[in-house]
C-alpha positions as CSV (number, residue, x, y, z in Angstrom):
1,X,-124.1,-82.1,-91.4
2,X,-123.1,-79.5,-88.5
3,X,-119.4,-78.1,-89.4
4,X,-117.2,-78.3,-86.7
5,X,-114.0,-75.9,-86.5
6,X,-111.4,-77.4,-85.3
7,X,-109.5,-74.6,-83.8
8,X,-105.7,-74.1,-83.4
9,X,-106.3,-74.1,-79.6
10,X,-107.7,-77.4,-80.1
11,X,-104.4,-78.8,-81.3
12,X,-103.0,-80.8,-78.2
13,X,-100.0,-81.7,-77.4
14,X,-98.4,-84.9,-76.5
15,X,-95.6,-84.0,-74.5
16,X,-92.9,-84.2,-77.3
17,X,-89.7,-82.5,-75.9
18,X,-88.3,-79.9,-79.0
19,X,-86.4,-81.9,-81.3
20,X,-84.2,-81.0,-84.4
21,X,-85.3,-80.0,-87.7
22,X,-86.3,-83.8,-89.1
23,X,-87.1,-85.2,-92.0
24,X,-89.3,-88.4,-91.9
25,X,-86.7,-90.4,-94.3
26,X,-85.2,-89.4,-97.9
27,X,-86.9,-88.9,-101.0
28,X,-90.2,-86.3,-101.5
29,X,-91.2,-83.9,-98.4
30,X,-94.4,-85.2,-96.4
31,X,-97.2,-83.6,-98.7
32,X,-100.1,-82.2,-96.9
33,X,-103.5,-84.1,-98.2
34,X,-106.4,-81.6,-99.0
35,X,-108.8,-83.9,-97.2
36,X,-108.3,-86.6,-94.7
37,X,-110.9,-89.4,-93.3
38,X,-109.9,-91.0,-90.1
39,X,-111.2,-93.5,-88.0
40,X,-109.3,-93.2,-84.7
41,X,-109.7,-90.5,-82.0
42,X,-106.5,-89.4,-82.9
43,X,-104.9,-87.9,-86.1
44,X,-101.7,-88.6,-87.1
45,X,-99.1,-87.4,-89.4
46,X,-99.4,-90.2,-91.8
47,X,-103.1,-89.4,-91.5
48,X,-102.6,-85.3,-92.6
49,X,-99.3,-86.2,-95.1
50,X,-98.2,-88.8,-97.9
51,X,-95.0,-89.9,-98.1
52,X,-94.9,-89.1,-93.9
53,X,-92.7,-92.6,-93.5
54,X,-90.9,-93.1,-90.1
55,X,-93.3,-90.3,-88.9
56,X,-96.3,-91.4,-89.7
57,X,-97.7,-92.7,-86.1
58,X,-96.9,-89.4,-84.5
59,X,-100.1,-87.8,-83.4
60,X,-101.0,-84.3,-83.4
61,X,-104.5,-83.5,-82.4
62,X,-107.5,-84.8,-82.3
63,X,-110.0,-85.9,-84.7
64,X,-113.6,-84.6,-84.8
65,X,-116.8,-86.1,-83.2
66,X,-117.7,-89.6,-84.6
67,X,-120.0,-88.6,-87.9
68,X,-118.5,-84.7,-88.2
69,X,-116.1,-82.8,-89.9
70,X,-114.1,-80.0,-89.7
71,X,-111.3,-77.8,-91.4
72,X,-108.1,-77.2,-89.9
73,X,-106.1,-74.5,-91.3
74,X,-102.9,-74.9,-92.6
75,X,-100.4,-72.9,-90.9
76,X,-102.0,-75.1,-87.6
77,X,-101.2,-78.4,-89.5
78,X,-97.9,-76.9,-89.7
79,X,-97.1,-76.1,-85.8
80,X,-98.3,-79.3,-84.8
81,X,-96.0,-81.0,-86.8
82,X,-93.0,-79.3,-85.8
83,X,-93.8,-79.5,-82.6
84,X,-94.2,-83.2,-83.1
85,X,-90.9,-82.9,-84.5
86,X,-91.1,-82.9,-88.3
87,X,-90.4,-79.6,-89.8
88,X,-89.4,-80.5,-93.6
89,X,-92.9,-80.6,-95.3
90,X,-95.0,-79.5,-98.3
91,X,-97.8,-77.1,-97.3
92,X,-98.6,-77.8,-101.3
93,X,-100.2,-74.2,-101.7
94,X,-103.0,-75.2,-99.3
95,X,-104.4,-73.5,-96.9
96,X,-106.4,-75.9,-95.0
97,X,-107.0,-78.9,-94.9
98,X,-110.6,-80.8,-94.4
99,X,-110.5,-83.6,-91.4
100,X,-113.7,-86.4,-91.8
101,X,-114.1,-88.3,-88.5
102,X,-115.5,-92.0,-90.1
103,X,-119.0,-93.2,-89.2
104,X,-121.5,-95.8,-89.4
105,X,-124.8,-93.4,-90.1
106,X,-127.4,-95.3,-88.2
107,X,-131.3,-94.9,-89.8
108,X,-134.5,-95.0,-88.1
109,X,-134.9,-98.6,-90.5
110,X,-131.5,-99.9,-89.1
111,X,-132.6,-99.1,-85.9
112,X,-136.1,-101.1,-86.4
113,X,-134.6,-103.8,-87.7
114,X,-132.7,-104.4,-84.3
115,X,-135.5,-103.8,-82.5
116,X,-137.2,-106.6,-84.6
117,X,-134.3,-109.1,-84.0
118,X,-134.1,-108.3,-80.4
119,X,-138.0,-108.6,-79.6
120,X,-138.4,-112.0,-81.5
121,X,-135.5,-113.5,-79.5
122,X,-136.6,-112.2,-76.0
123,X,-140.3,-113.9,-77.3
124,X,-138.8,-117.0,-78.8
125,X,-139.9,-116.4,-82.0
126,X,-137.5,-118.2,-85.3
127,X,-138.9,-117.3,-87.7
128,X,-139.3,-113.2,-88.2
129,X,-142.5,-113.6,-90.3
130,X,-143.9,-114.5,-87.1
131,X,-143.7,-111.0,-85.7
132,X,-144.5,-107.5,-86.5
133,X,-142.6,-104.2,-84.9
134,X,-144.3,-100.7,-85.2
135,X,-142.7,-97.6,-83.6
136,X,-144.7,-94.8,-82.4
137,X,-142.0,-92.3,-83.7
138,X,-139.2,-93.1,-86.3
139,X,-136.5,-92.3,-84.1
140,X,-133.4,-89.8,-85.1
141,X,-130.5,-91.5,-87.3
142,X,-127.6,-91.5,-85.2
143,X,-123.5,-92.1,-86.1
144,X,-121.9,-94.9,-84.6
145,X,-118.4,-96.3,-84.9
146,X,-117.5,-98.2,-88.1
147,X,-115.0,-100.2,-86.3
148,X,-117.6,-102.0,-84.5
149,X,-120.0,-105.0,-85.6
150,X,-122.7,-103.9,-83.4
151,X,-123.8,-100.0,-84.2
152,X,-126.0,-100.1,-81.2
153,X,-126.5,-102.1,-77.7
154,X,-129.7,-102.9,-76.1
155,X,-129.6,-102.1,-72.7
156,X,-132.7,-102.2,-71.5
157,X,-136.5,-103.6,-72.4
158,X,-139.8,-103.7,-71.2
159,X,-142.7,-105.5,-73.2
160,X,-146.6,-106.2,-72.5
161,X,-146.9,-109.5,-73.5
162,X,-150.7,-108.8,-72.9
163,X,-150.5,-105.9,-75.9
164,X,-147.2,-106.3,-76.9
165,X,-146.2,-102.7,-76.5
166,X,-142.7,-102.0,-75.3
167,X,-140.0,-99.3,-74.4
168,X,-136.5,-100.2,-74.9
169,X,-133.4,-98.3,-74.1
170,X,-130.7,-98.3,-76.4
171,X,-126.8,-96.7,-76.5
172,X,-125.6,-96.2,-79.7
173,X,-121.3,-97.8,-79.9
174,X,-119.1,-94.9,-80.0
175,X,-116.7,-94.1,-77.8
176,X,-117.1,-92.2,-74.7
177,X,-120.2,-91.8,-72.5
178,X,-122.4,-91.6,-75.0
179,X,-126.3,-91.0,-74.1
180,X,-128.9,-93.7,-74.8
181,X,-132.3,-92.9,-76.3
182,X,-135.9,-94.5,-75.7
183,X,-137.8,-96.2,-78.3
184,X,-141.7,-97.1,-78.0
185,X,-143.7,-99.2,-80.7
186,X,-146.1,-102.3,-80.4
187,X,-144.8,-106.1,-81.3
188,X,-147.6,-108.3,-82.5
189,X,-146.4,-112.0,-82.4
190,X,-147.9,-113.6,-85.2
191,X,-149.5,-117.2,-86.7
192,X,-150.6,-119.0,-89.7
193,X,-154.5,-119.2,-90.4
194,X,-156.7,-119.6,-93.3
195,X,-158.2,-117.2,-94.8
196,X,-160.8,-116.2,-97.4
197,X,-159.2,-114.6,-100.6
198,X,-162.7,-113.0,-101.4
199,X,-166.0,-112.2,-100.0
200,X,-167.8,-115.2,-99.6
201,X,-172.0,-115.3,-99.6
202,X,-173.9,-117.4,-97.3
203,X,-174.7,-120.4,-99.1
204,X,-171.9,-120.3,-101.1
205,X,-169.8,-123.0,-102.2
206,X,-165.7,-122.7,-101.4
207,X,-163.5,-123.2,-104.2
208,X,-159.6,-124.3,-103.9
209,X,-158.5,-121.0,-104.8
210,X,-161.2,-119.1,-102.4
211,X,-158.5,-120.2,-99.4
212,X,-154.7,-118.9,-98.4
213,X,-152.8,-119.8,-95.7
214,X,-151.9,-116.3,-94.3
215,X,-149.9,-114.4,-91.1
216,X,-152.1,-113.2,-88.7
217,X,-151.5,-111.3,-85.5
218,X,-152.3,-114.3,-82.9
219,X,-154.9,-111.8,-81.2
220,X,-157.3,-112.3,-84.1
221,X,-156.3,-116.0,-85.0
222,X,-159.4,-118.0,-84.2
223,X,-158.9,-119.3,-80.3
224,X,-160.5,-122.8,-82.0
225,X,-158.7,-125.6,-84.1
226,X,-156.3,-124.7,-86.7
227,X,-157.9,-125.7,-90.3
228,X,-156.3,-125.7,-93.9
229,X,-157.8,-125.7,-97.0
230,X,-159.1,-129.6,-96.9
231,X,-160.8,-128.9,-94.3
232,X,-163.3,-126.3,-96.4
233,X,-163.2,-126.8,-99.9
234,X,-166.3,-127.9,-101.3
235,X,-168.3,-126.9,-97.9
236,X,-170.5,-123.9,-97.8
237,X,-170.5,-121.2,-96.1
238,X,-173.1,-120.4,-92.8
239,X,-172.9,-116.7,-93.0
240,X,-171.6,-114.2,-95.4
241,X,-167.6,-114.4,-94.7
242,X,-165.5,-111.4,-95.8
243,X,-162.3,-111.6,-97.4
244,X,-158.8,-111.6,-95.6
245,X,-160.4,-112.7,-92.5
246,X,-159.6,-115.7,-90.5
247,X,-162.0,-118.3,-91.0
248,X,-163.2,-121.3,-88.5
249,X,-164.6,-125.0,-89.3
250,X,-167.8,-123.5,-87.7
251,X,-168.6,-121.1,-90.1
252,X,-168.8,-123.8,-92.9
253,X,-171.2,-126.4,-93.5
254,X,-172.0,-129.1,-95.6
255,X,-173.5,-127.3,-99.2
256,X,-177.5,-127.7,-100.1
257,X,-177.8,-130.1,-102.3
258,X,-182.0,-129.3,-102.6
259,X,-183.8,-125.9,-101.9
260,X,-187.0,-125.4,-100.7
261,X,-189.8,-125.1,-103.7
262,X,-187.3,-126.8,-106.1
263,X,-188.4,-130.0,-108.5
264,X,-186.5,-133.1,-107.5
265,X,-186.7,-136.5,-108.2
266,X,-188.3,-139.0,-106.3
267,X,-186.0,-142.5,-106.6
268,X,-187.6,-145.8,-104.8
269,X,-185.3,-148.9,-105.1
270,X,-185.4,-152.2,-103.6
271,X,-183.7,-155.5,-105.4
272,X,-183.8,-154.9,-109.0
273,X,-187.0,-152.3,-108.7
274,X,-186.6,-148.6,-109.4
275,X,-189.8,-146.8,-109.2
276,X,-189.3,-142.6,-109.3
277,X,-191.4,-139.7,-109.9
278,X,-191.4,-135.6,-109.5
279,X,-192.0,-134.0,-106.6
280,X,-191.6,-130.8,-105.0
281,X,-189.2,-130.1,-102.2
282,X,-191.1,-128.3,-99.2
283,X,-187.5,-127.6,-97.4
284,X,-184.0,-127.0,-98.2
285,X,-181.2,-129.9,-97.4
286,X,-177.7,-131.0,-97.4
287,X,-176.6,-134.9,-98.3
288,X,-178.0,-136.7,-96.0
289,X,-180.8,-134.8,-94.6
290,X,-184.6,-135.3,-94.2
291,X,-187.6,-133.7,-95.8
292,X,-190.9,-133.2,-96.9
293,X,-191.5,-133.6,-100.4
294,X,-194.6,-133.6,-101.9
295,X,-195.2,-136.2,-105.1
296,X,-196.1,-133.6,-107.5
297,X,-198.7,-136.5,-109.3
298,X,-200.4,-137.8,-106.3
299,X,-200.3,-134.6,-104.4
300,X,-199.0,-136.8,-101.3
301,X,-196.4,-135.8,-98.9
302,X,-193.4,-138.4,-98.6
303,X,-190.4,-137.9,-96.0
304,X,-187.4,-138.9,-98.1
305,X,-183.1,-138.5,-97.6
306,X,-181.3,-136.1,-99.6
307,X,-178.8,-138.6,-101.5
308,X,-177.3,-136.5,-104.6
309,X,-178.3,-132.6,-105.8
310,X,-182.2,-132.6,-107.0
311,X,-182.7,-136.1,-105.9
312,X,-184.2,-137.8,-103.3
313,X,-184.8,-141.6,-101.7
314,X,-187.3,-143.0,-99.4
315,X,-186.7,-146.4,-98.3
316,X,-190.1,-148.7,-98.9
317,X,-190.1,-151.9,-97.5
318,X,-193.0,-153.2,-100.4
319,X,-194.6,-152.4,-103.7
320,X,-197.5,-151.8,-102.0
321,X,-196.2,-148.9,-100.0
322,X,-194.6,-147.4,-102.6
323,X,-197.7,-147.1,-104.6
324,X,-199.5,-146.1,-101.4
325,X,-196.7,-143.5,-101.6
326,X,-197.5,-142.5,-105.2
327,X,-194.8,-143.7,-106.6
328,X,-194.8,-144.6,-110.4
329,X,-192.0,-146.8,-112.5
């Protein structure tokens, strides 16, 4: 911290007309402390000696920049308080005497943090998850006064909600015309979306724990309808999705329950009759869907619904067909 010497010269005084030699009551001298901290612009006699009593209002110069210090010798102590009429004192041996003007030290994170508060009220925003404040340049600490609640003032702010960057002007609370200083940074407003906890293939089936509900600048949030876990789990995915980013109902699909070339079973069943045999699958399917298969015995090609994984149904309105179709019980 910069020292500041407080000069005899810089000793004011108060207009106090020359009085008599005074004590400030009975009992010990005023004792000069060895180091003072004061909050006030002013330092006093009870501020610079114990025991000052009846005295110990009068002030005698004043006290250093808000966040500095400085040393005052001794023999200067000891005008100003004659002159502001109390001459029977205790020096104590000292020579000086240190003088610590109290702060509030302000840090570039303190300074953020109000930045924060004050952005997500401007945008409406309750919940401070919801946002996220970069600066461009960690601005300087700063000392303000600790008397106040409020170490700093916004008093001016200009943000892009387009790109959310900003510039705001704030003036720190001390006393006196102080200077304000410019911050710049980005605010991203944020939402809740679901993402992918892992790299997910095409093809592959979503699991419970492949999904987290996750904050989300709203610029990359899908522009679609919002979805949660239920609306994905057990669905498969269209493309290869990567992990951590948001994910939309489109990019899911119902899962295969046949691929092409695979074995399945061929299930006829009308009444009480169940008549099945093998076949080969000539294209891939979800539940539901409509292939080619081709009896693997008769060599014939039957169109049949997808109904559970490896097996299909065709839907014969006779025996006849359904040995026309190859079918066997």
């Amino acid at each position: 911290m910069r020292i500041l010497c407080i000069l005899a010269a810089a000793l004011i005084a108060f207009g106090f007309a020359a009085a008599a030699p005074a004590r400030a009551e009975t009992g010990p001298p005023p004792l000069l402390k060895p180091e003072i901290e004061v909050a006030a612009e002013l330092v006093t006699l009870g501020d610079l000696f114990d025991n000052a009593g009846l005295m110990a209002e009068k002030a005698v110069f004043r006290a250093p920049e808000i966040g500095t210090w400085g040393n005052v010798a001794a023999k200067d102590v000891a005008a100003a308080a004659r002159r502001a009429g109390l001459t029977d004192f205790d020096l104590g041996g000292l020579t000086e005497t240190r003088v610590v003007r109290a702060s509030r030290r302000v840090s570039a994170d303190d300074i953020a943090g109000f930045l924060d508060q004050a952005i997500a009220a401007t945008l409406g925003i309750d919940n401070r998850d919801r946002l996220s404040v970069t600066l461009d340049v960690p601005p300087a600490p700063f000392y303000a006064d600790p008397k106040v609640d409020r170490p700093m003032a916004l008093v001016g702010l200009k943000l892009s909600r387009a790109n959310g960057r900003f510039e705001a002007t704030i003036r720190p609370s001390r006393p006196g015309n102080v200077p304000s200083f410019t911050v710049t940074g980005t605010a991203i407003e944020k939402t809740v979306v679901a993402v992918l906890t892992r790299t997910v293939e095409r093809g592959e089936v979503v699991r419970l724990d492949d999904i987290a509900m996750r904050f989300v600048a709203v610029n990359r949030a899908p522009r679609t309808e919002t979805i949660g876990p239920a609306d994905v789990v057990g669905r498969a995915a269209r493309r290869t999705l990567a992990a951590d980013a948001p994910i939309r109902a489109a990019d899911f699909q119902a899962p295969k329950l046949v691929d092409r070339n695979e074995v399945v079973m061929i299930v006829y069943r009308t009444g009480g009759l169940t008549l099945t045999a093998r076949g080969r699958a000539l294209s891939s399917g979800v539940e539901g869907a409509i292939i080619d298969v081709r009896n693997l015995q008769s060599k014939k090609i039957v169109q049949a619904e997808i109904t559970a994984p490896g097996v299909v149904t065709i839907a014969l309105r006779s025996r006849r067909l359904a040995n026309m179709a190859g079918l066997e019980r």
